[in-house]
N, C-alpha and C positions, 0 to 999 in steps of 0.2 A: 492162301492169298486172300486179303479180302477183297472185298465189292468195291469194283472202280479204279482198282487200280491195274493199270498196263506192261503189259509184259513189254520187255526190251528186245529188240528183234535178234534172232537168236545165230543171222551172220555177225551181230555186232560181238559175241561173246564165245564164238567157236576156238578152239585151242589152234588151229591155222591162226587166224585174224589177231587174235591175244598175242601171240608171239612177235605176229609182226608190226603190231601196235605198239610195246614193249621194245624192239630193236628203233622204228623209226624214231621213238620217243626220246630213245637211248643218245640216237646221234644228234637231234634235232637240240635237242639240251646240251652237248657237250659242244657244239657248233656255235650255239645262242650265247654261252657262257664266254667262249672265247674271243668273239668279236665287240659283247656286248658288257661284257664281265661286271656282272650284277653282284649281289652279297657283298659288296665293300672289296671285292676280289679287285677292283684295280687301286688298293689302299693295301695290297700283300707287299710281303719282304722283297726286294727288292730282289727278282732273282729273272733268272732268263726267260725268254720265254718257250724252251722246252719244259722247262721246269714247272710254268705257269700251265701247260698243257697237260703234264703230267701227276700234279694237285689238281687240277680241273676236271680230271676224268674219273679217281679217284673220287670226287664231290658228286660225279655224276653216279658211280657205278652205285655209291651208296643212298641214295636215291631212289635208283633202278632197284634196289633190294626191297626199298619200301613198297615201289611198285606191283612187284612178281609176289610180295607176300601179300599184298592185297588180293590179285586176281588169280590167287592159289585159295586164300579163302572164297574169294566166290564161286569157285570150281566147286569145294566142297559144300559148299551151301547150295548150288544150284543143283546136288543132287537129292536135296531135300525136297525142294522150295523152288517156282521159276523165277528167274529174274527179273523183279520189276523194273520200269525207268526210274522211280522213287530210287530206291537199293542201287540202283549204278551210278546215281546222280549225286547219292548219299555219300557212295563209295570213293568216288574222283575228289569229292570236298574233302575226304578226311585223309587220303593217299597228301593232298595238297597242306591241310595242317599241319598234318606230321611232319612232311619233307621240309616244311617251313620252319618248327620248332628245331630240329636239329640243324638247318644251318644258322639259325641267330643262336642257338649255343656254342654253334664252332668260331660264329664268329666274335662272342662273348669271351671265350676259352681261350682260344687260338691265336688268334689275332688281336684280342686285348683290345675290342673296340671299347671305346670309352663313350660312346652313345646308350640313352637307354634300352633294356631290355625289350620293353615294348615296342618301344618307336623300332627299332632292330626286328623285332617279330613281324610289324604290320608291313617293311618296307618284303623282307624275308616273304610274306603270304603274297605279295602282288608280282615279284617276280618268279616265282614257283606257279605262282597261275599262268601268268603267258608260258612259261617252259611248260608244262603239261598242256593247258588248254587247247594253245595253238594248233599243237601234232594230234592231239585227240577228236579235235574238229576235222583238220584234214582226213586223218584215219577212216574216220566214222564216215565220212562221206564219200572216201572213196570206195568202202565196205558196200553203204548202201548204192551206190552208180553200177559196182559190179553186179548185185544181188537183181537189181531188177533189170539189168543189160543180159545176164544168163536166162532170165524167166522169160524175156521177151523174145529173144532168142529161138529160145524154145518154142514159145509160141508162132513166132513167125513160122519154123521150121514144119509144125504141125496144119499151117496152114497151107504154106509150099507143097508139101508132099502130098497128103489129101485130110481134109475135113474129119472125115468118116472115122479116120484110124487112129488110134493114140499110142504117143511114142512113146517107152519107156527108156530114162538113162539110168548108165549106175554112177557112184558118186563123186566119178571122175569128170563126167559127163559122156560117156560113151553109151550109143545107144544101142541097147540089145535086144530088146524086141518091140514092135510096133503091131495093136490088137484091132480088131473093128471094134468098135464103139460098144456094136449088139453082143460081140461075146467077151465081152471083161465081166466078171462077177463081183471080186472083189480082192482086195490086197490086203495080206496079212502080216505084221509084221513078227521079225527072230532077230532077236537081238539086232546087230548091225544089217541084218539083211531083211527083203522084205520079200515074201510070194504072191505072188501073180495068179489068180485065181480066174483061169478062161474056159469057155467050152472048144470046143473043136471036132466037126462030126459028131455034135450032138452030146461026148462024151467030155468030163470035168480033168483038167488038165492044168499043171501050175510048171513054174516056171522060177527059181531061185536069183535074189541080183542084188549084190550090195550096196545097200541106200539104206535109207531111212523114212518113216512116213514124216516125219519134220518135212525133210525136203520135197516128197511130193506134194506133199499137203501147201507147199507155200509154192510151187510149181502150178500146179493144177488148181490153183484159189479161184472161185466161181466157176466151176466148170462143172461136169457131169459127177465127178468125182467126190464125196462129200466120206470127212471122218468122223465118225460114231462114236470112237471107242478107243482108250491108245493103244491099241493095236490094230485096229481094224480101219479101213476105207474101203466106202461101197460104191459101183456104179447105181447109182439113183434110176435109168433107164433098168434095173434090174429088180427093183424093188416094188415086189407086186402085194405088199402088203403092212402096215406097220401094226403090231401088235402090243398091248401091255396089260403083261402079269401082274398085277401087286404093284410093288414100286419098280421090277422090273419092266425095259421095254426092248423089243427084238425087232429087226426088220427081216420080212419072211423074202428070198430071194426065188425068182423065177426061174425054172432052171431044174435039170436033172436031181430030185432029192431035197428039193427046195428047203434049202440049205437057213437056216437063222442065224443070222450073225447079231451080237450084244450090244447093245449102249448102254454105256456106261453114264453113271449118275449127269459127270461133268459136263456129256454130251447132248443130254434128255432137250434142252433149250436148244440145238442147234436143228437138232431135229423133227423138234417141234414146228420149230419156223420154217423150216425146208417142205415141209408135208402138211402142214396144215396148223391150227390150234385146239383141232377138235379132242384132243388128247389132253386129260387133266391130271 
């Protein structure tokens, strides 16, 4: 990724949200068409209108195909690569060309409009814009209203219950364990699941729970919690020393065994600013 550019927030692009972005879009279109019957659709044969409903959905589903292969590529691209808002903004504009050239060829083909191709292309790209645009704004914003209505949530709840302690959920949102503050170490992440690294009675004790550090990491933003490494997030109350190797750097934890956990290159600068600058 280069310098500057912004990652896309990653409830907008979760395989839940995709799907259900893709269905609302699905009816919002096939809804829009029928009341509003754009593409020269109220210049069709004269036929009933089950029939018009039945061409229309047909218009929509192929559409929809453009859609689900778009954001089947970015799945596979997002496991290269994160997704920028450039790349998803890129993405909506060309999902919209596409869908736009194929209906001014259907309706060149099909329908025998005797309008130019162009003038048929440019009327074809502004009503394909409101049929996607509209539902992807609603979408996107109801994605983000939930995202920060769960984190606040949370926070509220951490602050109801007590200060001191930090709640862990797993990624249903069920809460399975709640730490003091002073013994959290650190969380490590396994694949879909992530370990809880606490002391208790003085001795190193972890604890297994299905998440993800994506999600705490955007749960726990500015708090005691800070990630280093993609697999790692450390309590910073834990961190009695920052070290660095070479281009290597470690953070030394306090604690039975005093335990180093990694930063990773990507994190070198977050870390930096967290603890100081004195590190070159």
């Amino acid at each position: 990724m280069k310098k500057g550019q912004r990652l896309i927030p990653d409830y907008f692009i979760t395989k839940k949200n995709t799907v259900l972005q893709i269905l609302f879009t699905t009816l919002f279109a096939y809804v829009f068409i029928n009341i509003y019957r754009p593409f020269g659709s109220g210049d069709w044969y004269n036929v009933d209108w089950w029939e018009f409903s039945l061409y229309s959905g047909l218009l929509v589903i192929a559409g929809m195909l453009v859609v689900l292969a778009s954001r089947l590529l970015m799945f596979f691209l997002k496991k290269k690569t994160p997704v920028t808002i450039r790349y998803y903004v890129l993405m909506i504009l060309g999902e919209i060309l596409f869908m736009a050239a194929i209906y001014a060829i259907l309706e060149k083909t099909v329908i025998k409009d005797e309008r130019n191709f162009g003038y048929l292309l440019y009327l074809a790209i502004q009503n394909t814009a409101l049929i996607l645009l509209i539902p992807y704004v609603i979408s996107l914003l109801f994605f983000s209203w939930k995202a920060k209505t769960i984190s606040l949530n949370n926070l509220l709840n951490q602050l109801k219950h007590n200060s001191s302690f930090i709640p862990f959920h797993d990624e249903k949102g069920v809460l399975r364990i709640s730490l003091k503050a002073e013994d959290l170490l650190y969380i490590e992440s396994s694949d879909n699941y992530i370990s809880i690294k606490y002391l208790h009675n003085d001795q190193n004790k972890s604890i297994l729970i299905r998440n993800t550090l994506k999600n705490l990491e955007k749960e726990f933003e500015n708090s005691l919690l800070l990630r280093c490494h993609r697999s790692y997030m450390v309590n910073v109350k834990r961190v009695s020393m920052v070290k660095k190797e070479g281009h290597n750097m470690k953070l030394i934890l306090s604690g039975p065994g005093n335990e180093k956990i990694p930063v990773s290159r990507g994190y070198h600068a977050v870390v930096k600013n967290f603890f100081g600058n004195q590190f070159t």
